[in-house]
N, C-alpha and C positions, 0 to 999 in steps of 0.2 A: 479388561484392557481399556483404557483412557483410549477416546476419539475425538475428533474435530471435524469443524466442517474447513473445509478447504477450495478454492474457486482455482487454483492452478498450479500447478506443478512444472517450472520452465527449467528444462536441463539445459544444458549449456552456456548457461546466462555469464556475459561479459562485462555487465557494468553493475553489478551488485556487490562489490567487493573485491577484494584483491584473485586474479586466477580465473580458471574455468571454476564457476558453481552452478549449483544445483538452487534455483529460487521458491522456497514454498507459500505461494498467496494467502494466508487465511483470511477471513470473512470476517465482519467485524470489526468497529470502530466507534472513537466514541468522538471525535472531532466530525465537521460537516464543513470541509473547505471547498470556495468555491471553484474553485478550476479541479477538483478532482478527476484526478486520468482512472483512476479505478473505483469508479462509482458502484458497482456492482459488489464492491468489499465493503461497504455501507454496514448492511445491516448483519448480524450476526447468522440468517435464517439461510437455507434454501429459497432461493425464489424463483419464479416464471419468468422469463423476457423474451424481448418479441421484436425480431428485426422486419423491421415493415416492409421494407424494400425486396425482401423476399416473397414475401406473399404473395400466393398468383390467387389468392379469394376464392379457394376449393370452398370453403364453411368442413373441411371433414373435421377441423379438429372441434367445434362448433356441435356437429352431428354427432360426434362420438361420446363429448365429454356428457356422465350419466347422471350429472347433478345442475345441469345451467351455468357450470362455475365461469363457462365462456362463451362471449353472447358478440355478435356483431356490434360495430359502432362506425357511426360519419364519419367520426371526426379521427379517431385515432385506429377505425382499421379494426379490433377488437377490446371486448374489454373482458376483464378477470375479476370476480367476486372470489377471492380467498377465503371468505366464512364458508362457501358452499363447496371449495375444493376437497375432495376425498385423496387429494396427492397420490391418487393411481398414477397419470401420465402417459395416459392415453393419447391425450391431445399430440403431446412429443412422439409419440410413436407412427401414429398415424399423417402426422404432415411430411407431404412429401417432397417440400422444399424448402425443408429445414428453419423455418423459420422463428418455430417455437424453441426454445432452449433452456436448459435449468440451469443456475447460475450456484454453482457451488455442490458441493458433495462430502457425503458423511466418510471419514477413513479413519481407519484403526490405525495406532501407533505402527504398526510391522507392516502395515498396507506404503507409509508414506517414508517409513525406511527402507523398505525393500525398493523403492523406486532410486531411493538416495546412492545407498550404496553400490550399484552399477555402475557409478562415475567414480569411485573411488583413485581406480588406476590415474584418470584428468589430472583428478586435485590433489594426488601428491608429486605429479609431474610441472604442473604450473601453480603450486604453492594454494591453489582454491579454494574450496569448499561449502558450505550451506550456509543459504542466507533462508533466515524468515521475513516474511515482509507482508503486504497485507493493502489495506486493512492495516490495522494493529495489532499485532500478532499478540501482545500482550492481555488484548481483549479474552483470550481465549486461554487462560494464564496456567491451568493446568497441562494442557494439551502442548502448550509453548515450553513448559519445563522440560516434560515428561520428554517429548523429540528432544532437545538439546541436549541432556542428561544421556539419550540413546546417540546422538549425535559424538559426544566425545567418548562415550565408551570404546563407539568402533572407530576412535582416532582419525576421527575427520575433526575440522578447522571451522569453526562457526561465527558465523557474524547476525546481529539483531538489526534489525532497520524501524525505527522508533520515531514514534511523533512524543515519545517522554513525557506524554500525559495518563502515567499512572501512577500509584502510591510506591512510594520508596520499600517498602517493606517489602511490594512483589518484585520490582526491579533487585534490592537487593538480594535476593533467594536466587534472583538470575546470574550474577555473576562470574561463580565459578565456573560457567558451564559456555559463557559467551568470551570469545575473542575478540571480535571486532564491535562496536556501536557506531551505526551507521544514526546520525541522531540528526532530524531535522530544527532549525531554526527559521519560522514563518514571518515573522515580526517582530521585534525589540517593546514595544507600544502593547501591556498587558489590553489598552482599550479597544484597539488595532487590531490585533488579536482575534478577539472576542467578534469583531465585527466581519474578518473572513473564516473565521475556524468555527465557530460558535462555542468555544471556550477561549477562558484567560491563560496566560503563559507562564505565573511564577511557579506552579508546580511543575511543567517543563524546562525552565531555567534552571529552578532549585535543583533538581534530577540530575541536570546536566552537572554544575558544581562538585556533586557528588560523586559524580562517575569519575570525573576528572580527578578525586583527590582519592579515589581506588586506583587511581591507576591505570583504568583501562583504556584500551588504543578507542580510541574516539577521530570517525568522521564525521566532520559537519557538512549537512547539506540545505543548502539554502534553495528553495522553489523562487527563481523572478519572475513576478506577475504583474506585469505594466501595467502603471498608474495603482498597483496597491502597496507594492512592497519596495520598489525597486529607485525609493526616491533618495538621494544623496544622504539626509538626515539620518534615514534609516539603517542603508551600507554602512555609513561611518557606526552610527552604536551597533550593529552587529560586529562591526571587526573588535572595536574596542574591546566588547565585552569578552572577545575569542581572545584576544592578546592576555587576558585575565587567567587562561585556563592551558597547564601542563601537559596533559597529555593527548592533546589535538596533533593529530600526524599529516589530516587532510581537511580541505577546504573545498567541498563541490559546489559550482554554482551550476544549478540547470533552469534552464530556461524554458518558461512556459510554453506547453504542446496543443495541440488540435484532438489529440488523441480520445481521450475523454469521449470525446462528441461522436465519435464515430461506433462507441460502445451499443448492443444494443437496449433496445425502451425496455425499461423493469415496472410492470405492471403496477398500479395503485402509488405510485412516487414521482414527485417533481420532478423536472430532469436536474435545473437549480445548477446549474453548470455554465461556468464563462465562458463567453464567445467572442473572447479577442484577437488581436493579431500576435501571433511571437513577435517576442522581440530579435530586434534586429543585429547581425552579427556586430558591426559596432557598440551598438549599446552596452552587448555583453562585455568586450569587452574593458570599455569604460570604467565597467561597473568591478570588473578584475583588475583592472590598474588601480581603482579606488582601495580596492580590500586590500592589494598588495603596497600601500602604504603603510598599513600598519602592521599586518601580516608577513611572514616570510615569503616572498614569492612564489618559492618552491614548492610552496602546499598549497598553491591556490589554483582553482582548475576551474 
């Protein structure tokens, strides 16, 4: 049986798609933007993280661990050698203010359907259903079919939530089994791009094109991230280029969060995360009357 590693599982989730759904986080991505709210979906693995502000400085986890892999530090409170980890997790066990955490988990196929289909009765009541999200769920492209293919067997409603930086030939395999494409657009500017995502964008745009001319229900969601993305030139060629494309139903614009920051320290990684102000309610909506000049208004949120 196909598994994944997975960092959350949120039932009742209301802004992931149409209805009540069920949202599955997986781990893994291959972008590195800088305001990222779910840092912890970074890297593909299992990892350690470590909320400091918890820590009342027992050292058990320190005392416990049977290889050194966790050693006191000045500056940051502790530190974690992952060559000397033997991934027992002792440390987690034994701290008694929760401080230590593992960020992600191994689950079989019927581990993470069997959690889905308990909401079934929700999402045929308020039209809902499974989003995958992530991370990039695509990162994980066997485990992302194999759920959605189990997904419409048992006649639930699926939607994909994409940063559309993968090869068309796995996206296409995904089709028949995805309803909605929740599909982000960061930047118009392939340079731009490159310089908050640390990838280019014509194989996300090209993606997009495609989907659009399959047919499928496509929402677009725009991340505002003052002073990178959010400047006049750029609105405008993002509508533009949305006016280009048929089967756009929605137009999300959200605006940049705190959220991120409050995530906890994942051992041995920058934090590499913005620390701006949200933007402001007017702003936003400036920036909605802008889209919705070229746009249908009706879709722009």
């Amino acid at each position: 049986m196909v598994s994944g590693i997975i960092f959350d599982i949120q039932r009742f989730s209301l802004h992931d798609g149409p209805g009540i759904r069920t949202t599955v986080f997986f781990k893994g991505c291959p972008l590195r933007c800088l305001w990222c709210h779910n840092p912890e979906s970074i890297s593909p693995k299992i990892e350690l993280a470590f909320y400091r502000y918890k820590c009342i400085g027992c050292n058990s986890c320190v005392l416990v661990c049977p290889t050194g892999a966790l050693q006191n530090d000045d500056v940051d409170g502790k530190k974690y050698n992952e060559k000397l980890c033997q991934f027992c997790w002792k440390c987690i066990d034994i701290c008694p203010s929760r401080a230590l955490v593992l960020q992600g988990k191994s689950y079989k196929l019927e581990e993470v359907l069997n959690e889905i289909v308990k909401d079934i009765p929700f999402y045929r009541q308020s039209r809902g259903g499974v989003t995958l999200s992530g991370g990039e769920p695509t990162f994980q492209f066997d485990f992302c079919l194999a759920l959605l293919k189990a997904c419409k067997e048992n006649g639930i409603s699926t939607a994909l939530d994409t940063s559309g930086f993968v090869s068309w030939d796995k996206l296409r395999d995904l089709l028949p089994f995805v309803d909605i494409f929740l599909y982000d657009i960061k930047h118009m500017s392939s340079e731009e791009h490159r310089k908050i995502t640390g990838v280019p964008n014509e194989t996300i745009l090209e993606n997009l094109y495609r989907l659009d001319e399959a047919g499928k229900w496509i929402e677009i969601r725009i991340p505002i991230i003052p002073g990178y993305n959010d400047s006049e030139e750029n609105i405008i060629a993002v509508a533009d280029f949305i006016t280009r494309l048929r089967s756009v139903r929605r137009v999300k614009l959200l605006p940049y969060h705190k959220l991120g920051l409050s995530k906890p320290w994942l051992f041995n990684r920058k934090r590499g995360i913005l620390e701006l102000e949200p933007p402001k309610r007017e702003d936003m909506e400036k920036i909605k009357e802008l889209m919705r000049r070229y746009i249908d208004r009706e879709k722009v949120y």
